[in-house]
N, C-alpha and C positions, 0 to 999 in steps of 0.2 A: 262280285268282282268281275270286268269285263277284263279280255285283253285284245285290244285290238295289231290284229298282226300286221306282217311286213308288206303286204300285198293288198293294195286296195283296187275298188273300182272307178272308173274316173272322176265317179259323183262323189264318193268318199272319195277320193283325194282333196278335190277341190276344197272340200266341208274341212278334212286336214289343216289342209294348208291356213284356209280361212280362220281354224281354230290358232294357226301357231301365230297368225300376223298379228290378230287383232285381239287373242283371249280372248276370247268371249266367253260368253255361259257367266258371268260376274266374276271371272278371271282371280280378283282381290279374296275374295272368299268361295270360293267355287260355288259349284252350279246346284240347287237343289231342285228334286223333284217327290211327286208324290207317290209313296212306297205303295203299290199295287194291293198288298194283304190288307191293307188299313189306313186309316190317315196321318199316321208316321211320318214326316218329311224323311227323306235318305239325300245326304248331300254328296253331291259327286266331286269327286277330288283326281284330276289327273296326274298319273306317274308317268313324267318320261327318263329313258335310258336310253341308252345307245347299243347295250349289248342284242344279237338277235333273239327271236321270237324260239327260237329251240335252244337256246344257252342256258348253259344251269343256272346264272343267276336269274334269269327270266323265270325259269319253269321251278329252280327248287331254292330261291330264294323273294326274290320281290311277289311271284303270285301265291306262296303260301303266307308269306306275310300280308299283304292283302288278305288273304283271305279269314285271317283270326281275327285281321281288326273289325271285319264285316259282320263276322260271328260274334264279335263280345261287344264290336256296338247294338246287336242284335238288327239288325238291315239298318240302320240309319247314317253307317258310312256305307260307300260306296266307291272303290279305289280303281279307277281305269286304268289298265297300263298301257303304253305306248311306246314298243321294242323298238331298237332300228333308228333310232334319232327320230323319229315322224312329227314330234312336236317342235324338239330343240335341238342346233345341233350337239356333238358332240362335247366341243368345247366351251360353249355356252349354257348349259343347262342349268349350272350352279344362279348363274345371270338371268336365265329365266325362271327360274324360280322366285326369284329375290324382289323379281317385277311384276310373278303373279302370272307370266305368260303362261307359265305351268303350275299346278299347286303344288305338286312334291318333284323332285328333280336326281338322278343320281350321275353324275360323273368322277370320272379321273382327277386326282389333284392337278396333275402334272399338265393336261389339258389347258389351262390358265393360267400364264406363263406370269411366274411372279407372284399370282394371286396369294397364293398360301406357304410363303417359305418357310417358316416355321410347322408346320405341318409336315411339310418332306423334308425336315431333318430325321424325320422316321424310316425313311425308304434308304437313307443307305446303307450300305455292305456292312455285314456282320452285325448287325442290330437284332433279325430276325432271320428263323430257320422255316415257315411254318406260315400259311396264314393263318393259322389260329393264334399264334405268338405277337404276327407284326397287328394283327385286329382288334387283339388284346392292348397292347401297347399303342397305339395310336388312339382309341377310345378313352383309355386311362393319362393319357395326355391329356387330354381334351377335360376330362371330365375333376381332373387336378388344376386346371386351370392356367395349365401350361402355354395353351394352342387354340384356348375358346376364343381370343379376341378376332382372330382368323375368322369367326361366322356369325358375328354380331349380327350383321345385315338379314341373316333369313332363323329360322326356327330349327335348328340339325339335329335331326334323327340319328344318325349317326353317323362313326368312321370306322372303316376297316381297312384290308389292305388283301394282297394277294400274296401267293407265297413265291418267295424267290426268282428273279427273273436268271434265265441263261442265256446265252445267246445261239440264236439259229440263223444258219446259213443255208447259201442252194448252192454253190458250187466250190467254196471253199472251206475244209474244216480247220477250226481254230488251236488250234495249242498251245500257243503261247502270247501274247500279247501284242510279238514283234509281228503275228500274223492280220492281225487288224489294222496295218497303217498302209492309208490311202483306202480303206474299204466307204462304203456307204452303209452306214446301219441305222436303223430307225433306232429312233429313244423316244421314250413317251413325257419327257419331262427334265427339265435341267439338272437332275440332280442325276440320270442317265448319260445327259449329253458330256456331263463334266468331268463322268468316267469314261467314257470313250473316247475322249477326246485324249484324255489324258496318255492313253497309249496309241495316239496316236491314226483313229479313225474318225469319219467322217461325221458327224449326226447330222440325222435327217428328223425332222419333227412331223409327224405320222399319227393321227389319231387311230385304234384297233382296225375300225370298218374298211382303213384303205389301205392295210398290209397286202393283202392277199397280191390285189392288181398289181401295187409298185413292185412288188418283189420278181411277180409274174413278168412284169413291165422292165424289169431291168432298173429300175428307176431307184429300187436300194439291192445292196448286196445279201442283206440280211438282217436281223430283226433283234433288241436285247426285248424278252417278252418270257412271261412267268408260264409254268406247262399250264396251270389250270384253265385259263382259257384257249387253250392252243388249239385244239379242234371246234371249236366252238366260230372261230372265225377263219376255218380253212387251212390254217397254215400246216398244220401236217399235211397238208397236199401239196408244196411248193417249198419246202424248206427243209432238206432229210439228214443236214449235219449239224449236229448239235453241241455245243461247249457246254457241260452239266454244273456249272457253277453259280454260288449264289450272289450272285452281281451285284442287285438292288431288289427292290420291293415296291411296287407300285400303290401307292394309298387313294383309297375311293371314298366318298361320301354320300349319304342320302338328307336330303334338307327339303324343307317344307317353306312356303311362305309365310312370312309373320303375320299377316293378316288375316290367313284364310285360318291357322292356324287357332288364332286370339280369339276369333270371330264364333269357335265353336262353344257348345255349354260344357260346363266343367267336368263332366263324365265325361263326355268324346274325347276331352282333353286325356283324361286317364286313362280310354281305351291305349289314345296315341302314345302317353308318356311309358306307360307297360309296357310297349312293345319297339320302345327304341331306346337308344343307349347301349348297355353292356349286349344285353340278350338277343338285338339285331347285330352285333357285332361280331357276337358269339356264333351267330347262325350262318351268318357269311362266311367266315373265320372255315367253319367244321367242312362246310359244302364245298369251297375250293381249295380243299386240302385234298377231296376226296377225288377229285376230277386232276389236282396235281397227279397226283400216285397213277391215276387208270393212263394218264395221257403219255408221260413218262413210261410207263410199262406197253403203250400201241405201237413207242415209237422204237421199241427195243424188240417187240415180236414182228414188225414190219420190215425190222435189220435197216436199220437209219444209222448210220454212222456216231459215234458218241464217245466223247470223253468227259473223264469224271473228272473234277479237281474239286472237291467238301470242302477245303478249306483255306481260301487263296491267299489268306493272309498271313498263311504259315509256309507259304509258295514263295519261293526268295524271286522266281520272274513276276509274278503276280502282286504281290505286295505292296512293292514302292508306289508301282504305276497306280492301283486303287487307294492306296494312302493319298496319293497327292490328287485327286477324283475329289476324296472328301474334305481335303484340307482347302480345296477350290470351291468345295459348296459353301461351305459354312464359310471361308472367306467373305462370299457375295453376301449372305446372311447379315453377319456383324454390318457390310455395308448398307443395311437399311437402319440404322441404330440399334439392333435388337444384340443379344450377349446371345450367339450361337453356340458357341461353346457349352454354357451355362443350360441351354436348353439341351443340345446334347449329350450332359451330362446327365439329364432327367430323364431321355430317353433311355438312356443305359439301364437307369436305372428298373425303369419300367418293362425295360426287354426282360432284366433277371426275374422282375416279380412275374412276371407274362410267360416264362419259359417251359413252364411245367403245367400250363393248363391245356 
């Protein structure tokens, strides 16, 4: 397992850049080469993300995984990562995949505005407490057959989600709803945008990488974004009042091209089908639960400004305004012919079985 990091040389760039324009290396089925120990072909398969080269899902997610598949193909996968968008950007990754620019790809749902609405009726308020809950439950949509038709197009390793987003601010702290109108706050995804809006603030549509600047920049007031990646892209450096509520849930996916995928022999397939589905879901699920908790507790030893509200649905300020958030998601839903409702009701379902793992 290579990973190539955030910082190259200008000849690695160039090779970079060349790799993201034109795929190369056989792009459709990746690249093989001959495995040094012996005459093993090992086929190289590029990962790209967007999260950086020191974030937990880099370092205690995508490179361990990587790494068992290396081990139980016994060297004849070979999984590049490529942190930091360097291959794809952030909000096209699921699209380079699907064309091979990349062989496996992870992003945001919400990054692809429209792409997956049925998939983010998982991320709204009160569905999930936990990203082990909402990872569980977005997975088991998927794998019910709720939300598959969503990634017909490429081969999906899997879906997970983050736990809880709050909202963080720099100069003003939020209490109540009536405090958000006229604000600027990023949302990573319409089903953020259409609770914020709903009481009355701004959304700004912001992929992770470019919190930090805008917020730095003036350019948003402040952030709706889940703790576990919170440090991971700076933002406890620029953002030190927080609203502790669980907003929404951001849902993420990992997918592979169908090509590169079909192309492999029926073992490699099995290395791959072992280690996606529940069990990658599961392991993202566990790892940014744990960086919730530590991030949450940095920003409470640092004395960052904080208020709690567990439950806003039982908040008679909070309540209406996010009811009517989600009665505008799924609104928009039903208007592509799909029974929103209907699927929402499945995620419910699936949050209760999800709730206690």
């Amino acid at each position: 397992m290579s990973t190539f990091k955030q910082f190259f040389s200008p000849l690695a760039l160039s090779v970079a850049a060349a790799l993201a324009i034109t795929g190369c290396s056989n792009n459709q089925e990746g690249s093989q080469s001959a495995n040094q120990e012996g005459d093993v072909e090992t086929k190289v398969l590029r990962l790209s993300h967007f999260w950086p080269a020191n974030s937990f899902m880099h370092v205690d997610v995508f490179e361990p995984w990587a790494t068992k598949i290396e081990e139980e193909s016994q060297g004849r996968l070979d999984i590049e990562i490529y942190p930091s968008a360097q291959l794809s950007k952030a909000d096209v990754t699921y699209d380079a995949a699907v064309k091979g620019t990349v062989d496996i790809g992870s992003q945001a749902h919400g990054y692809s505005a429209g792409r997956f609405p049925l998939s983010q009726i998982a991320e709204l308020p009160g569905l999930s407490n936990s990203a082990v809950q909402m990872s569980c439950m977005i997975q088991t949509l998927y794998d019910n057959g709720t939300i598959a038709d969503e990634y017909q197009d490429s081969h999906l390793l899997g879906v997970f989600g983050t736990g809880p987003a709050s909202i963080h601010t720099k100069d003003k702290l939020i209490t109540t709803p009536d405090d958000l109108k006229g604000m600027r706050i990023r949302r990573p995804s319409a089903v953020a945008g259409d609770l914020l809006e709903s009481m009355g603030a701004s959304p700004v549509g912001l992929p992770a990488p470019d919190i930090y600047t805008s917020i730095q920049r003036g350019v948003v007031d402040g952030v709706s974004f889940p703790w576990d990646p919170f440090k991971a892209f700076k933002i406890n450096e620029v953002a030190k009042k927080h609203t502790n509520l669980p907003f929404y849930s951001s849902g993420l996916l990992l997918t592979m091209n169908k090509d590169t995928y079909e192309s492999l022999p029926d073992d490699l397939k099995k290395v791959i089908d072992d280690n996606s589905g529940m069990a990658l879901s599961s392991l993202a699920g566990r790892v940014q639960d744990e960086y919730y908790q530590a991030a949450l507790q940095e920003a409470i030893d640092a004395g960052d400004e904080i208020v709690d509200i567990p439950d806003p649905f039982s908040d008679p300020l909070w309540e209406k305004p996010l009811q009517a958030g989600v009665d505008k998601y799924l609104s928009s839903v039903d208007d592509t012919g799909a029974d929103a409702r209907a699927i929402y009701a499945k995620a419910q379902e699936a949050s209760e079985l999800c709730a206690n793992q």
